[in-house]
C-alpha positions, 0 to 999 in steps of 0.5 A: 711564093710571090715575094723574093726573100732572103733568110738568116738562121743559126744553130743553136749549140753550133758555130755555124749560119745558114742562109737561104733565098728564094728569087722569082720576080728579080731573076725575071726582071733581069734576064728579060732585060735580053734574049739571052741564050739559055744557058747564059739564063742560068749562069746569070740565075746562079750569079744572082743567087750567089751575089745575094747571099754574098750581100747578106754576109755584108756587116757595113752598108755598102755594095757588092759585086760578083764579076765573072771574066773570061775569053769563052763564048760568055765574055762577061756576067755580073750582078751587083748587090747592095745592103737593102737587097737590091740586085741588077745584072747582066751578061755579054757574049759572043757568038754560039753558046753551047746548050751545056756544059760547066763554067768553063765551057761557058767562060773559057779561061778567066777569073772570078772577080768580087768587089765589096765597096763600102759606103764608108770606108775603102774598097776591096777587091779578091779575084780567084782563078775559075777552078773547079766546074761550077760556080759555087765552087769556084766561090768556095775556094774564094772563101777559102783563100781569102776569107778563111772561113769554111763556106758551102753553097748552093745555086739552082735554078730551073722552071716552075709551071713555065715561070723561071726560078732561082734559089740557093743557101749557104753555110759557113763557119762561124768567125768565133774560133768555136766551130767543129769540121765535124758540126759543119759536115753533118749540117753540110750532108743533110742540106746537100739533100735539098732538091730543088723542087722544095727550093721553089715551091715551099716556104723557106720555114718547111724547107729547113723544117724538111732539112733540119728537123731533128736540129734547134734552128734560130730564123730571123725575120726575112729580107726583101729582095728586089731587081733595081737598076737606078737607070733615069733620063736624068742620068742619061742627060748627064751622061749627053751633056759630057760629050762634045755638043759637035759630036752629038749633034752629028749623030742626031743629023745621022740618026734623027736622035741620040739614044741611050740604052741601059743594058740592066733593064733594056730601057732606052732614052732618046733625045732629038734635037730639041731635046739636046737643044735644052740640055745643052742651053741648060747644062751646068757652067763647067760644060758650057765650052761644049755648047758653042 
């Protein structure tokens, strides 16, 4: 399995969707952005998995983004998403991250904070508490408060032949008033038995083959999806040419250059002073009482 993909199915004759997706090259992409701790790896991983299929749920273009918030040794990590699939992250922490533990000893006190911006239409925001010990329960009970939907997910993560992996599925009610506890505990149980050695090896056809053989599954045609950060030296100019030309030009007397690093994907831009020479000469009339 090269390609990271997203799929959607259903049950025929049950009120039910699933989702599962497989993430190899994205979940690399983002955490070799850092040398991020180990176990800031796989919380990263599990967000990443979470946000995806929480993309997924998306019925408008637009973006989403899952933001954990909190005052442990894990300050902060997130992952945005958009309709097309396109996923970016990254983590912030503070000193030593214990090797194990569960979210809590990782994020300390905080909150779960999810983001759905529409690309037309206006923005929401649901933030839950950090309760139960892991993430997808924490984000269960968001679908449970605020959504009232009855949702299962599953987030793994883990090492094949030396190369990271993540993966996950959902499951959630249908919004159709038809759908039955009973229905959705028996598909609950039998998916509660994938390992995760089928989650990052097999096709995602044999997976449900292995899950749900004796059901009628309906597979629609998988998503790509794929690390995208929108990161460019065009926007970090913009970014120079909003500061005082004074300040700027004080730090490339001091450092030789003004750098510019993005945290998702640990590109750096510099400009020395030629280069801000130019933008400055260049920039846009509003800011032309920063060049003198």
């Amino acid at each position: 399995m090269t390609n990271d993909s997203l799929y959607r199915y259903l049950f025929d004759g049950v009120s039910v969707r699933g989702e599962l997706v497989q993430l190899n090259e994205t979940y690399q992409q983002i955490i070799s952005s850092k040398e991020y701790p180990a176990p800031v790896q796989t919380l990263l991983g599990e967000l990443l998995v979470a946000t995806s299929l929480l993309t997924a749920t998306l019925k408008f273009e637009g973006s989403i983004t899952v933001q954990l918030q909190g005052d442990g040794p894990v300050k902060l990590a997130v992952i945005n998403g958009d309709h097309d699939q396109k996923l970016r992250g990254v983590a912030r922490w503070d000193g030593e991250v214990p090797a194990t533990g569960n979210i809590h000893d990782l994020m300390g006190k905080g909150h779960l904070v999810i983001t759905i911006t529409p690309n037309k239409g206006e923005r929401y925001q649901g933030v839950v508490g950090l309760e139960g010990d892991s993430l997808a329960h924490c984000l269960e009970g968001y679908f449970e408060s605020s959504e009232q939907l009855k949702t299962r997910i599953w987030l793994r993560t883990g090492e094949v032949e030396g190369q990271p992996k993540a993966a996950g599925m959902l499951l959630q009610v249908l919004p159709d008033g038809q759908g039955s506890d009973e229905d959705f505990e028996h598909l609950e149980q039998l998916t509660e038995t994938v390992k995760n050695e089928e989650l990052f090896t097999l096709e995602a056809q044999d997976v449900l083959y292995r899950l749900y053989h004796q059901e009628t599954v309906q597979l629609f045609e998988p998503q790509d999806v794929a690390f995208h950060c929108g990161c460019s030296r065009e926007r970090s100019a913009s970014a120079i040419c909003s500061i005082e030309r004074s300040e700027v030009d004080r730090i490339v007397a001091e450092e030789g250059k003004v750098s510019l690093h993005c945290d998702y994907c640990g590109t750096s831009y510099d400009f020395d002073s030629i280069d801000v020479a130019a933008l400055f000469e260049n920039a846009p009339e509003s800011n032309s009482n920063q060049v003198h």
